[in-house]
DSSP file (Angstrom, degrees, kcal/mol; ACC not computed):
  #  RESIDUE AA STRUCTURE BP1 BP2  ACC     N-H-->O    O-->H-N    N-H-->O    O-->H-N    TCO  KAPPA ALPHA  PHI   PSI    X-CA   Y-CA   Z-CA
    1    1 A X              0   0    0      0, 0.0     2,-0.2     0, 0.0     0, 0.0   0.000 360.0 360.0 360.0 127.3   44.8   56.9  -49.3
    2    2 A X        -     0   0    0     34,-0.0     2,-0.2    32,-0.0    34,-0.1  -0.837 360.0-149.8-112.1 147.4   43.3   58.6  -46.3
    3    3 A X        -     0   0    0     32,-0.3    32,-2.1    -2,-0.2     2,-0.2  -0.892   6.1-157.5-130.5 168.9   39.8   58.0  -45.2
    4    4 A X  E     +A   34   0A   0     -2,-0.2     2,-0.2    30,-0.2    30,-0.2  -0.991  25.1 130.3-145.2 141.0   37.2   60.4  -43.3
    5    5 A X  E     -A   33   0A   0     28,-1.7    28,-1.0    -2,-0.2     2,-0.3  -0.869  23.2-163.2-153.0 163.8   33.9   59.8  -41.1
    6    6 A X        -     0   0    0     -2,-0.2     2,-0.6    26,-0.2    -2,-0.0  -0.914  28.1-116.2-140.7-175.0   32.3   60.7  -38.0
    7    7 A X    >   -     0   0    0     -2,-0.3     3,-0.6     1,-0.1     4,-0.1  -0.974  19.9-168.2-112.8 104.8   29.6   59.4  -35.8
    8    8 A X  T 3  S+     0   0    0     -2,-0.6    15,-0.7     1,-0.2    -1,-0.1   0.966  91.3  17.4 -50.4 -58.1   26.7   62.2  -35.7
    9    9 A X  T 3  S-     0   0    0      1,-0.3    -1,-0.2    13,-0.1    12,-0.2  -0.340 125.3 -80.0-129.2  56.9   24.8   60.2  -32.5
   10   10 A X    <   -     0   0    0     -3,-0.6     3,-0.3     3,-0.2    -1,-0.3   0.015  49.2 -78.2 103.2 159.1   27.5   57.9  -31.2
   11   11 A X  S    S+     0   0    0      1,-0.2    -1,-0.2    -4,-0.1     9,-0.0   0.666 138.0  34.6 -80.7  -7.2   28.7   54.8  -32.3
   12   12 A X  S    S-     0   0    0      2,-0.2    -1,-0.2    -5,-0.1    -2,-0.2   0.306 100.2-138.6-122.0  37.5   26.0   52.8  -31.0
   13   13 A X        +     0   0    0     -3,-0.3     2,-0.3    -4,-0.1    -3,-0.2   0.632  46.3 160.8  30.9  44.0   23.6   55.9  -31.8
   14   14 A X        -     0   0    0      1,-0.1     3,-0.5    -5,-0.0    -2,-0.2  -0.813  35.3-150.2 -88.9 138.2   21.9   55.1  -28.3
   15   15 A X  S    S+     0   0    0     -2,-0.3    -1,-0.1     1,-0.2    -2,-0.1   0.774  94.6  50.3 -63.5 -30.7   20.2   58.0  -27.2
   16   16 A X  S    S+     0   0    0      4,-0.1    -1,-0.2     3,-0.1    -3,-0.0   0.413  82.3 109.5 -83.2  -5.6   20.6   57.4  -23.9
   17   17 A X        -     0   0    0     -3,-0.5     4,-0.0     1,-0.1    -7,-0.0  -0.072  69.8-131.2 -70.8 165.3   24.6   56.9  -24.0
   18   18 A X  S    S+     0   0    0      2,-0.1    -1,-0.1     1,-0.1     3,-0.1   0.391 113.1  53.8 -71.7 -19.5   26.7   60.0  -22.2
   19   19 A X  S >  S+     0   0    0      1,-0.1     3,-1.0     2,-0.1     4,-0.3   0.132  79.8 101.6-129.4   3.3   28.9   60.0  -25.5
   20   20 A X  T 3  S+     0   0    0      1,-0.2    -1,-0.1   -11,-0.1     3,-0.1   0.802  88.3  35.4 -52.6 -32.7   25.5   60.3  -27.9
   21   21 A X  T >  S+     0   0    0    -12,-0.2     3,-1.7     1,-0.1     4,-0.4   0.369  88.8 115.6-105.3 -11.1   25.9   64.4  -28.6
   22   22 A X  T <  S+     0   0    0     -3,-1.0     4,-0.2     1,-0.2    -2,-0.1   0.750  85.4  10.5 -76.7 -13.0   29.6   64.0  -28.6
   23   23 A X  T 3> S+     0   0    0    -15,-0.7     4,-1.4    -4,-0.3    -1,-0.2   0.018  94.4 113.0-145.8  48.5   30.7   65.0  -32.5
   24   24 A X  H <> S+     0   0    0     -3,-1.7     4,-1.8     2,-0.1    -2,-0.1   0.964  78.3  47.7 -63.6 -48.5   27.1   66.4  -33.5
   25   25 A X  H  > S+     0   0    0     -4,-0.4     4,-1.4     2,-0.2     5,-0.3   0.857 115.8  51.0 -76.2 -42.1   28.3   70.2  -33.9
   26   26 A X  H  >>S+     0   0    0      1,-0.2     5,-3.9    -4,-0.2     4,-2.2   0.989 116.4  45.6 -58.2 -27.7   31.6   68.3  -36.3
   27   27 A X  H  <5S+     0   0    0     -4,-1.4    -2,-0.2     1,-0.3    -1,-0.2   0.894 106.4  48.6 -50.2 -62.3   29.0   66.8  -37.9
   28   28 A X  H  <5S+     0   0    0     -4,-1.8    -1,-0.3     1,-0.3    -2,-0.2   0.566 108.2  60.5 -78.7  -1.4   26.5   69.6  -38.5
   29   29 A X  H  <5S-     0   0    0     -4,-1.4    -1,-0.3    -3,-0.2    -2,-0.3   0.585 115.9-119.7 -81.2 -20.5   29.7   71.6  -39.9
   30   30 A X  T  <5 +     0   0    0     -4,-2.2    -3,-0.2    -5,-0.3    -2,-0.1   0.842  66.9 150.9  82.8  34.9   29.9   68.8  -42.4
   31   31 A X      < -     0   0    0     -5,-3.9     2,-0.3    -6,-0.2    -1,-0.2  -0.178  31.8-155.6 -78.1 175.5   33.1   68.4  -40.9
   32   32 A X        -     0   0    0     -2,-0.1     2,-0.5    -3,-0.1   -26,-0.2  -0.856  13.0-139.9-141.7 179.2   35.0   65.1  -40.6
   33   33 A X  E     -A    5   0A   0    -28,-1.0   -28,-1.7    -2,-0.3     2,-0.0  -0.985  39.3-107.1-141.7 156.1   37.8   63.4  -38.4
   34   34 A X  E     -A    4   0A   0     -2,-0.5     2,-0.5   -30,-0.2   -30,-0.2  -0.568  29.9-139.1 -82.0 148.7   40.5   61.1  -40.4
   35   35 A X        -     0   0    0    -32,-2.1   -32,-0.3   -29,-0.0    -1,-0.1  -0.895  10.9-151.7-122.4 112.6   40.1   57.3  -39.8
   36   36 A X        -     0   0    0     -2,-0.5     2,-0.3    12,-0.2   -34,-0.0  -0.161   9.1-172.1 -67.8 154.3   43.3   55.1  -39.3
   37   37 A X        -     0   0    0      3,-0.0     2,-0.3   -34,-0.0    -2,-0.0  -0.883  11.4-176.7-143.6 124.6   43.0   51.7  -40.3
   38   38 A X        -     0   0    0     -2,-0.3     3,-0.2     1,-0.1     6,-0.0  -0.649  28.5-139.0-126.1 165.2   46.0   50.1  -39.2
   39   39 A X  S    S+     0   0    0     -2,-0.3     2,-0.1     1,-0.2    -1,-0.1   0.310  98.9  35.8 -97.5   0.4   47.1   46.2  -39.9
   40   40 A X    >>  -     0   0    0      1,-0.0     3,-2.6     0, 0.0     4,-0.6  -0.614  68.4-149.4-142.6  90.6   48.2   46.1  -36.7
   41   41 A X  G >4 S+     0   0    0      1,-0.3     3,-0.5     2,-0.2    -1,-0.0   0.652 103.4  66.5 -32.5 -32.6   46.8   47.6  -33.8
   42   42 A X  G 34 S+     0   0    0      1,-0.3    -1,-0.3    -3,-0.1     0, 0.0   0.887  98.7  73.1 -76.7 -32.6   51.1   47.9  -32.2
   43   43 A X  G <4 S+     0   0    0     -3,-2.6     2,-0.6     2,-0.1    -1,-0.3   0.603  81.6  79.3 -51.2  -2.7   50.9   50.4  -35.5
   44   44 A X  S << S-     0   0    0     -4,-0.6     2,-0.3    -3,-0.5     3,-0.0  -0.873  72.6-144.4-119.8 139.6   48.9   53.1  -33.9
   45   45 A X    >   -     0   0    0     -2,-0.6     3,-1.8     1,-0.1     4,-0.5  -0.803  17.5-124.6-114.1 152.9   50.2   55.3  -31.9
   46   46 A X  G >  S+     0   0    0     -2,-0.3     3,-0.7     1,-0.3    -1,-0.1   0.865 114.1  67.6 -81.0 -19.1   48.3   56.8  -28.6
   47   47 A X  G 3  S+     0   0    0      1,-0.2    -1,-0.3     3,-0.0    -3,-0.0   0.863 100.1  52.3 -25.1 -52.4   48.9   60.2  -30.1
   48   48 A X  G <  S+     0   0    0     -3,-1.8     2,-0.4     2,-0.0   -12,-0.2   0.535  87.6  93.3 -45.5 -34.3   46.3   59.0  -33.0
   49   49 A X    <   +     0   0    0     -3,-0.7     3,-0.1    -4,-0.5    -5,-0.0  -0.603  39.9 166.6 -88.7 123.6   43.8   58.1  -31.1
   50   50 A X  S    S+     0   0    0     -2,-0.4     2,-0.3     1,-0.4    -1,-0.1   0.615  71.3   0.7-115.1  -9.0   41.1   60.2  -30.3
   51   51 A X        -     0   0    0      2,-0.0     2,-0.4    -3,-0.0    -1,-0.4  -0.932  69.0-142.3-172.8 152.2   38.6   58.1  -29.0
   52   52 A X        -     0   0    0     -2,-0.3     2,-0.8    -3,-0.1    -3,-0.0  -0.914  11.6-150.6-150.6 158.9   38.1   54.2  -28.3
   53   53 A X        -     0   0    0     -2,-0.4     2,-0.5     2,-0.0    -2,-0.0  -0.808  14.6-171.8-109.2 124.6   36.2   51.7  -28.2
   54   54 A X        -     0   0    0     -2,-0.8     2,-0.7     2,-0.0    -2,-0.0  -0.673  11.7-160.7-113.4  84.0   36.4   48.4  -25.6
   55   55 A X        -     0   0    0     -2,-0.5     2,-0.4     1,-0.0    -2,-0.0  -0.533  10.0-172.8 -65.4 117.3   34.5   45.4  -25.9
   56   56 A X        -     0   0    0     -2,-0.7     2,-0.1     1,-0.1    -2,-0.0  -0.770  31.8-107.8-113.8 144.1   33.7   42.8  -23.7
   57   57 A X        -     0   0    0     -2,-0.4    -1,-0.1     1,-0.1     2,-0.0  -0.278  40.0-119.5 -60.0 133.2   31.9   39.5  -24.1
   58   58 A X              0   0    0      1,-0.1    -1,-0.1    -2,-0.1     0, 0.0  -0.506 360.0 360.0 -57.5 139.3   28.3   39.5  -22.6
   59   59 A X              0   0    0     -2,-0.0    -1,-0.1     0, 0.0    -2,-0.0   0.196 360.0 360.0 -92.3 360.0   27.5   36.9  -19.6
């Protein structure tokens, strides 16, 4: 089963972000990008990846 999404204004749809505009035009072509979902992260290969996300704990 393959799945398919994008993020029109970002994933944290901040206006203000640098990465905010970045798949608007797939978007408004009503285009999509495949989304892995892996059971293991060691399962993804950096070929796959097209874009990432890092989170760190707030102080």
């Amino acid at each position: 089963m393959n799945s398919y999404g994008v993020y029109p204004g970002g994933q944290s749809e901040n206006p203000l972000s640098a990465f905010y505009d970045n798949y608007i035009n797939i978007w408004i072509k009503g285009e999509y990008l495949p989304l892995i979902f892996a059971q293991n992260p060691q399962n993804i290969t950096r070929s796959d990846i097209i874009a990432e996300i890092v989170l760190n704990p707030s102080r």
